[in-house]
C-alpha positions as CSV (number, residue, x, y, z in Angstrom):
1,X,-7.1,-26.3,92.3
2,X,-10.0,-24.3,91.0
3,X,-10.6,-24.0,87.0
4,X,-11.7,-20.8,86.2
5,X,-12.7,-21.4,82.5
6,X,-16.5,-20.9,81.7
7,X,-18.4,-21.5,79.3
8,X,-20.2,-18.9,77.3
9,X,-24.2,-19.2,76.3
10,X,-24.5,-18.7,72.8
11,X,-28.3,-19.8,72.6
12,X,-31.0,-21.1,74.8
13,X,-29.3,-24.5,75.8
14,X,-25.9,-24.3,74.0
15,X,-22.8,-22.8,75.4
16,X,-19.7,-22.4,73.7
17,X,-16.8,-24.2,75.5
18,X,-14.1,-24.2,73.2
19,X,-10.3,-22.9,73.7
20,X,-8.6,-19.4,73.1
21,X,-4.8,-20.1,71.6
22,X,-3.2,-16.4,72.2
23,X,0.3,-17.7,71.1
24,X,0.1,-19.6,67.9
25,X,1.9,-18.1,65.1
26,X,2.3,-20.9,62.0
27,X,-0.5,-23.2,61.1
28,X,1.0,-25.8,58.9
29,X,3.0,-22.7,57.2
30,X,0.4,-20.5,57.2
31,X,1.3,-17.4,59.2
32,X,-1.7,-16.8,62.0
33,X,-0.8,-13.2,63.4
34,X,-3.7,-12.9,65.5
35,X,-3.9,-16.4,66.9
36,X,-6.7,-18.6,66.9
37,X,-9.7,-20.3,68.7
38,X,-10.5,-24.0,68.3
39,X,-14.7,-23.8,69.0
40,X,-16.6,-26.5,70.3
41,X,-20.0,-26.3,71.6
42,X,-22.3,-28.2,74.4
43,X,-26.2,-29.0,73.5
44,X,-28.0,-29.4,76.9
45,X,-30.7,-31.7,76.0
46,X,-32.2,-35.3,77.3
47,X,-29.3,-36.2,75.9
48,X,-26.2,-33.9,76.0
49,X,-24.1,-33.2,73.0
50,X,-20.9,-32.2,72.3
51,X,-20.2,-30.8,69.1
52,X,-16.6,-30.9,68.0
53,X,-13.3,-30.9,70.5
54,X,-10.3,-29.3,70.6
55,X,-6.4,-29.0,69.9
56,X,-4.8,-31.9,71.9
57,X,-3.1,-29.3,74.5
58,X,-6.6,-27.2,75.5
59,X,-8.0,-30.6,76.4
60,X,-8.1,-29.2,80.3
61,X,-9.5,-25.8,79.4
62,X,-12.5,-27.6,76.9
63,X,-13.5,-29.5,79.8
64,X,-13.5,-27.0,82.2
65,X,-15.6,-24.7,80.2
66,X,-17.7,-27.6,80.5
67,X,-17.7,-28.2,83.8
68,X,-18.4,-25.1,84.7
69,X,-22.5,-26.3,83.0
70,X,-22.1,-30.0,83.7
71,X,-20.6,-32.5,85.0
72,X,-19.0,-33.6,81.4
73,X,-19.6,-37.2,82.6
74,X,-23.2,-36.5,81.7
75,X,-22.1,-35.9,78.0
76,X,-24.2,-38.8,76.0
77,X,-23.1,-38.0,72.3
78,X,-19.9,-36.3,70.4
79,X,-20.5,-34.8,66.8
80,X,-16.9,-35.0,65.2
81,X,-17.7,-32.6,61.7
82,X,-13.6,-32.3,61.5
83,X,-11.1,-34.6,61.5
84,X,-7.8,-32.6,61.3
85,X,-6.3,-32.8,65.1
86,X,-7.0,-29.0,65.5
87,X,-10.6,-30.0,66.0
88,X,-10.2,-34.0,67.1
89,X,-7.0,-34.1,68.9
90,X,-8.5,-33.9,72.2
91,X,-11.2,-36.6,70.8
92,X,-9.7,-39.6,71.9
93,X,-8.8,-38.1,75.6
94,X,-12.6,-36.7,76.0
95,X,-14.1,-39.9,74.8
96,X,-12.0,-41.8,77.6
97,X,-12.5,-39.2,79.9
98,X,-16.5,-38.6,79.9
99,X,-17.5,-42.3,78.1
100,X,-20.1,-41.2,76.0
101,X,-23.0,-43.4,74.3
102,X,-22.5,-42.4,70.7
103,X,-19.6,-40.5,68.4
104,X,-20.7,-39.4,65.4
105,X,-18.9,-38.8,62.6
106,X,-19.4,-38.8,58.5
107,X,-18.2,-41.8,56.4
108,X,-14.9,-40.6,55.7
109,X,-14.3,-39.1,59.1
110,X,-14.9,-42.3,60.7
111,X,-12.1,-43.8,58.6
112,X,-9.5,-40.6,59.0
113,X,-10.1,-41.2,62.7
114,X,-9.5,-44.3,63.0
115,X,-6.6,-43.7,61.3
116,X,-5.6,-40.8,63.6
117,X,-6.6,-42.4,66.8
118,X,-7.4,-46.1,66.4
119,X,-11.4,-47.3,66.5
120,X,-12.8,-45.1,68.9
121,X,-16.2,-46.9,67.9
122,X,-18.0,-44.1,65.6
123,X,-21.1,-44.3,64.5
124,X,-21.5,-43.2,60.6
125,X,-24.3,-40.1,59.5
126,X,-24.7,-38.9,56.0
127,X,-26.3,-36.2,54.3
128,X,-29.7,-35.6,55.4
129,X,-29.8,-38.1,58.8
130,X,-30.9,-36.3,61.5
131,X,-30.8,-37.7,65.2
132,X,-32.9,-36.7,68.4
133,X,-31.4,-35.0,71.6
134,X,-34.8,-34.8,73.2
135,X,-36.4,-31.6,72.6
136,X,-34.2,-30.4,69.4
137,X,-32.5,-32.8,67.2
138,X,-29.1,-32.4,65.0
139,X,-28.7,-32.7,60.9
140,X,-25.8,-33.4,59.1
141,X,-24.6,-32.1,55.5
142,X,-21.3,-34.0,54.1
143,X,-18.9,-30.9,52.4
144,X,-16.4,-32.9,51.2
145,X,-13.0,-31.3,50.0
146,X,-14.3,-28.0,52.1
147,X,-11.8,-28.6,53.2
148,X,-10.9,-32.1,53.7
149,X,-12.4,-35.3,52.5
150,X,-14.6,-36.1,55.9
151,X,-15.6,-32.8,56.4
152,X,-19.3,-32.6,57.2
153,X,-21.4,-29.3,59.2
154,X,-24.7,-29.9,61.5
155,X,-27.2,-27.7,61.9
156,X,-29.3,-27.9,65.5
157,X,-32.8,-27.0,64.7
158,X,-34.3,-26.0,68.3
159,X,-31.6,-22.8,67.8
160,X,-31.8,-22.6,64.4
161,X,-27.2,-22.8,64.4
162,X,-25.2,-24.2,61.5
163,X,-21.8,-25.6,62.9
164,X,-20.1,-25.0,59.9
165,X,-16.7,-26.3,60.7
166,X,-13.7,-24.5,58.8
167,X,-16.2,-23.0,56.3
168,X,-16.9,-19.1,57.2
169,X,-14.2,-19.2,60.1
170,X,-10.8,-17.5,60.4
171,X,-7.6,-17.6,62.5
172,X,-8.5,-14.5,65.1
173,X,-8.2,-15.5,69.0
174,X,-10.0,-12.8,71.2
175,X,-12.0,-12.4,73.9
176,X,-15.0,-11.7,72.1
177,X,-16.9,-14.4,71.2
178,X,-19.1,-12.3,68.1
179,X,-18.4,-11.5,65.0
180,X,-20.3,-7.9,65.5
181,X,-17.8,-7.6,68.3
182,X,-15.1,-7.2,66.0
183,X,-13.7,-4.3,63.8
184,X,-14.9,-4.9,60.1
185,X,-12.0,-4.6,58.4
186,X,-10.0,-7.1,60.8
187,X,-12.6,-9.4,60.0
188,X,-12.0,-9.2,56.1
189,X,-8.2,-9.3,55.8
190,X,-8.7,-12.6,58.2
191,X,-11.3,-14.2,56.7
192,X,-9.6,-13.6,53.1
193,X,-5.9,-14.7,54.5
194,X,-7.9,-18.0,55.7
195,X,-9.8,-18.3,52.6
196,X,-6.5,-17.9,50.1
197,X,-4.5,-19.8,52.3
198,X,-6.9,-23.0,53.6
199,X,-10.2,-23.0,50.6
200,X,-9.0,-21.3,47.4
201,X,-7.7,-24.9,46.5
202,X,-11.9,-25.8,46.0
203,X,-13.0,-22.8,45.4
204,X,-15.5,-24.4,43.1
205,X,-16.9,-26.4,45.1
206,X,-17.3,-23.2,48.0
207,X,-19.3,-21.8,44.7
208,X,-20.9,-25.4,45.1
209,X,-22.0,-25.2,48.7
210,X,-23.4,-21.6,48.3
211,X,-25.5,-22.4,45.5
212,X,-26.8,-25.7,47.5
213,X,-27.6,-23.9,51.1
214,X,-30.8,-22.7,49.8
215,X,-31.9,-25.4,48.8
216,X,-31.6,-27.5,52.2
217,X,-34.1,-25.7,53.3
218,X,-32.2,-25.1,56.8
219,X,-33.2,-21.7,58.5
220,X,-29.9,-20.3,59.9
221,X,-30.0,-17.8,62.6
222,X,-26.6,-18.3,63.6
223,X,-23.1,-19.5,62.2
224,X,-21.1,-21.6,64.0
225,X,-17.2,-22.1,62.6
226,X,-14.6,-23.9,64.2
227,X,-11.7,-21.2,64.2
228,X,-12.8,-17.2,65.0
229,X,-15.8,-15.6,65.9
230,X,-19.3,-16.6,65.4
231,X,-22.0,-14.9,63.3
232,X,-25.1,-14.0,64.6
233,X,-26.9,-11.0,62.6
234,X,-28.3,-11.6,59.4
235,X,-26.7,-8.6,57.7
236,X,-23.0,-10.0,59.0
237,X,-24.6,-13.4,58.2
238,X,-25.1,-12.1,54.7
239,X,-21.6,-10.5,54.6
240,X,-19.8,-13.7,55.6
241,X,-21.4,-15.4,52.8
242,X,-20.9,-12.7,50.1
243,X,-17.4,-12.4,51.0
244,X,-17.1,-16.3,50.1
245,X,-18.4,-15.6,47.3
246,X,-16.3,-13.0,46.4
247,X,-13.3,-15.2,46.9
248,X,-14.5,-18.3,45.4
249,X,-15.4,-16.4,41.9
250,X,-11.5,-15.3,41.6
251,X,-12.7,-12.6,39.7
252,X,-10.1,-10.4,38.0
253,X,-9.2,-6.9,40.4
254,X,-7.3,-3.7,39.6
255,X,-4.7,-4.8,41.6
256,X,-1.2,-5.6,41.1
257,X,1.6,-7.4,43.3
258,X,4.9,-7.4,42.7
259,X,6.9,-10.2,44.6
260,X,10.7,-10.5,44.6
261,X,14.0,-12.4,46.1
262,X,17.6,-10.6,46.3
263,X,20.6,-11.1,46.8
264,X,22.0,-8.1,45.4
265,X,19.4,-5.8,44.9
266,X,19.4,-6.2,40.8
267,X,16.2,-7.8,41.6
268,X,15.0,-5.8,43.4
269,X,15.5,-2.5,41.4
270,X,13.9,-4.8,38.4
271,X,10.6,-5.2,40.9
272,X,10.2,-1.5,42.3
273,X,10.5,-0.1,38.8
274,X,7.7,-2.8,37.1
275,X,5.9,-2.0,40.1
276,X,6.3,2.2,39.0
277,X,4.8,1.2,35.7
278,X,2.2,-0.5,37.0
279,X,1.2,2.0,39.4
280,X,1.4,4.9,36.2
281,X,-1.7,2.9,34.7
282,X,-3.6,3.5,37.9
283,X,-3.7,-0.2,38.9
284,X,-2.6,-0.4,42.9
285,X,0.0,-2.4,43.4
286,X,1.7,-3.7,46.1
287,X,5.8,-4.6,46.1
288,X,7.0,-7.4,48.6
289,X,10.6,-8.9,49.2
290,X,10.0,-12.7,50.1
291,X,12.7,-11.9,52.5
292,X,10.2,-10.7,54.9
293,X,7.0,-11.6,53.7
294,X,6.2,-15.2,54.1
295,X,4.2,-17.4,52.0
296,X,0.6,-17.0,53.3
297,X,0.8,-12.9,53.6
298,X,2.3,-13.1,49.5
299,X,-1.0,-16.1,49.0
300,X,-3.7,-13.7,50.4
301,X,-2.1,-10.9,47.9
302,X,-2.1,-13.6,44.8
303,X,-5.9,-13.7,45.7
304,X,-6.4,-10.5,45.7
305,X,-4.6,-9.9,42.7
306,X,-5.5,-9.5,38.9
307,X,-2.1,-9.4,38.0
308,X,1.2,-11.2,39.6
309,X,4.9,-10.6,38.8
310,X,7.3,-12.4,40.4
311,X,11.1,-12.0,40.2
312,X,14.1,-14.0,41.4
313,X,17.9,-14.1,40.9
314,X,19.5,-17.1,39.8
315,X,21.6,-19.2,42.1
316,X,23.1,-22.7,41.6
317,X,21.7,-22.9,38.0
318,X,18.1,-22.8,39.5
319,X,15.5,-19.9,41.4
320,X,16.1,-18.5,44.2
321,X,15.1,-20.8,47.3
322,X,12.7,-18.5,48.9
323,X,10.8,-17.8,45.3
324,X,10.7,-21.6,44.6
325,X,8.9,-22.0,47.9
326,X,6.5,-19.9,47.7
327,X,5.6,-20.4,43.6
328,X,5.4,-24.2,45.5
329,X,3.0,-23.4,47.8
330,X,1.1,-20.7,45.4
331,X,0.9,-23.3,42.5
332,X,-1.0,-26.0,45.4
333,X,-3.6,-23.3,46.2
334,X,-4.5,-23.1,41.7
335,X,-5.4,-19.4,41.8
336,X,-7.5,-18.2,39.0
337,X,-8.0,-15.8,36.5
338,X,-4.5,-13.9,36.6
339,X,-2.1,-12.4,34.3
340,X,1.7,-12.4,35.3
341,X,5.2,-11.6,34.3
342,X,8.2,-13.3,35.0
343,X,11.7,-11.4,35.8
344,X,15.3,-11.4,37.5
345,X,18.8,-11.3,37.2
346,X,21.6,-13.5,36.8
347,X,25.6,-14.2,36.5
348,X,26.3,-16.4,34.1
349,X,23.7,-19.4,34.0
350,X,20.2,-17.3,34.4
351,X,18.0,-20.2,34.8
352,X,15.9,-18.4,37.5
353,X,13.5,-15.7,35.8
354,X,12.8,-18.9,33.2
355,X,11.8,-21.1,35.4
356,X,9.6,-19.2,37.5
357,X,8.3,-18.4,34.3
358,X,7.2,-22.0,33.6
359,X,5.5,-22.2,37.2
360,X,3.4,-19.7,36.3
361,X,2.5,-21.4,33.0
362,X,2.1,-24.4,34.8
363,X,-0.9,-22.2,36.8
364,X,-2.8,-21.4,34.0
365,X,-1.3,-17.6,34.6
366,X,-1.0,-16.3,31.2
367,X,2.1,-13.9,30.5
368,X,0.9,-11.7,27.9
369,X,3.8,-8.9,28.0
370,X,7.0,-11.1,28.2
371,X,8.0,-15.0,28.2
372,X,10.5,-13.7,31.0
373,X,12.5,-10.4,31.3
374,X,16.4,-10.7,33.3
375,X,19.2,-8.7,33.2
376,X,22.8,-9.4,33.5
377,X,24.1,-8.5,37.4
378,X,23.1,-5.3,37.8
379,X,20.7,-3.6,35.8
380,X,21.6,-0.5,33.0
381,X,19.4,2.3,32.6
382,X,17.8,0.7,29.1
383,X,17.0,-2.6,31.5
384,X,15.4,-0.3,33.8
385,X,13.1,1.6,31.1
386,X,12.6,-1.9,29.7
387,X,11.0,-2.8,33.4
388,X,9.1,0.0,33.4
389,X,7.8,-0.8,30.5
390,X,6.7,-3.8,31.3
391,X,4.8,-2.9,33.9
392,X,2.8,-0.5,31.9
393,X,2.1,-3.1,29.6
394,X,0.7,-5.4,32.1
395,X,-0.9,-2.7,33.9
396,X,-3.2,-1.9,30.6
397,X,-3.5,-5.3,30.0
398,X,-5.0,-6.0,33.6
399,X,-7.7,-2.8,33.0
400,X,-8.6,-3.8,29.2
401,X,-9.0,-7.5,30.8
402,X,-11.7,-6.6,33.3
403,X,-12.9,-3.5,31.4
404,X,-11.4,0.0,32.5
């Protein structure tokens, strides 16, 4: 039967023969809405490169994109920059099926493959080696911990592309392959979600990497990610880069969220009311029930935010279950730079609003209003001005932090 994938020209000799996943909705917990795109690319040179693969399942459509260019028997080298099986999981399946000469792959990618996939007989670059296709050659840069320990990007000089990987890429399937294609402010929430939720772990060393690129000394026409669309302009160029930045500074916003469990909805009059005296200070703040919000949507808010109060009733002598999954998963992505409050309601034991008030200590988050603030079942009126008051003071004490 006829394949009627193709492959889609990106630059003079290189095509873009990845795979489109419509459907996916969690990505190892984190929440991908719009679905995604695992990108891989074909060099056309004396000798023809592959440059990453894809999910194990869109093995078929990857190679008929490529087919519809070459006969992908006439592939002679594989760059692997990524070792997570989003990018190699159809390595081991494309290396039987086309037989190439050479896989390449950075020290520790080498050894997470072979762990992975048994030894599929890489061949080891480093920073700064360089290898010929013919007319244009390939460089590779090691990022380690951007965001895993083998991760590596190349940059093809003949069309001046950085293949950056998971860096400056997003979860966003579509049928446009640019970045310019897309509605700006689609591309900011997604590239923010997939920073908070994927890099804000090493944000430092993202602060790392942009301070380096400079000095490489590599001119970049065009970005190349792995997930989401590709960047092409130097003023979107520009814009992916500052937006990194942005994120990887962490630097305190006038912005509040307010993040609750409930059983009973004591809690929940607690959060809407600190969230009323946070608003009255003219911070903007945002209330959301864990309920139905999951973990990577409350994540990309804890970014966002210069201030964090999260609230919980007490059940079994501990916090709420959905609270103490996402402080978890929070605490695991070390956000900077916050202030918080801790708060909820209880029966008899009220262990909840104290321990969520040691995970936030155990953040770094300071609590400058309250060690922790619960009420007994359902809150009175005083409980309720008490609330309030909190939020005002954490309100002022956001704006007199970063200077309004």
């Amino acid at each position: 039967m006829q394949d009627f994938f193709k492959a889609e020209k990106v630059a003079d000799n290189v095509y873009w023969v990845g795979a489109v996943d419509w459907n996916v909705r969690n990505f190892h917990g984190y929440k991908t809405g719009r679905g995604s795109t695992y990108n891989a690319f074909l060099v056309i040179d004396e000798k023809v490169t592959l440059i990453d693969t894809v999910k194990a399942p869109f093995l078929h459509e990857m190679l008929a994109r490529i087919s519809s260019v070459i006969d992908p028997s006439k592939i002679d080298y594989i760059v692997s920059n990524h070792s997570e099986p989003d990018h190699s999981g159809a390595l081991a399946m494309t290396i039987e099926a086309v037989k190439p000469e050479k896989v390449f792959a950075s020290p520790m990618g080498e050894k997470a493959l072979k762990a992975y996939y048994g030894d599929l007989g890489v061949t080891v670059v480093k920073t700064g080696e360089s290898i010929s296709l013919g007319k244009s050659a390939v460089s590779f840069v090691e990022t380690k911990m951007l965001h895993w320990p083998d991760s590596m990007v190349t940059y093809l000089d003949s069309a001046k592309m950085l293949f950056s990987q998971d860096a400056f890429g997003m979860h966003l399937a579509g049928s446009r392959l640019w970045a310019d294609e897309y509605d700006r402010s689609v591309l900011e929430h997604e590239a923010r979600k997939y920073f908070a939720n994927i890099l804000n772990l090493q944000a430092a060393k993202v602060l790392d990497l942009l301070k380096a690129l400079p000095t490489l000394n590599l001119d970049i026409r065009t970005v190349a990610p792995d997930h989401g669309p590709l960047w092409r302009r130097p003023e979107d160029i520009k814009w992916i880069l500052d937006l990194y930045f942005d994120c990887a500074t962490q630097a305190p916003r006038p912005y509040a969220l307010v993040a609750y469990s409930t059983m009973w909805h004591s809690t929940e009059k607690l959060a809407n009311t600190i969230a009323d005296g946070i608003r009255s200070t003219g911070v903007e703040v945002k209330v959301a029930d864990l309920a139905v919000n999951d973990r990577s949507a409350i994540m990309t808010d804890v970014a966002k935010a210069g201030a964090v109060a999260f609230g919980a009733p007490t059940m079994n002598n501990q916090m709420f279950p959905a609270m103490a999954d996402v402080l978890t998963y929070v605490k695991g992505l070390r956000p900077q730079n916050k202030i918080g409050l801790a708060f909820g309601s209880f029966g008899w034991s009220g262990e909840g609003a104290k321990q969520i008030a040691a995970e936030l200590t155990a953040m770094g988050i300071e609590q400058p209003v309250e060690p922790f603030f619960q009420v007994k079942y359902m809150p009175t009126e005083a409980d309720l001005q008490k609330a309030f008051d909190c939020g005002v003071k954490l309100g002022q004490e956001l704006l007199a932090r970063i200077g309004k």
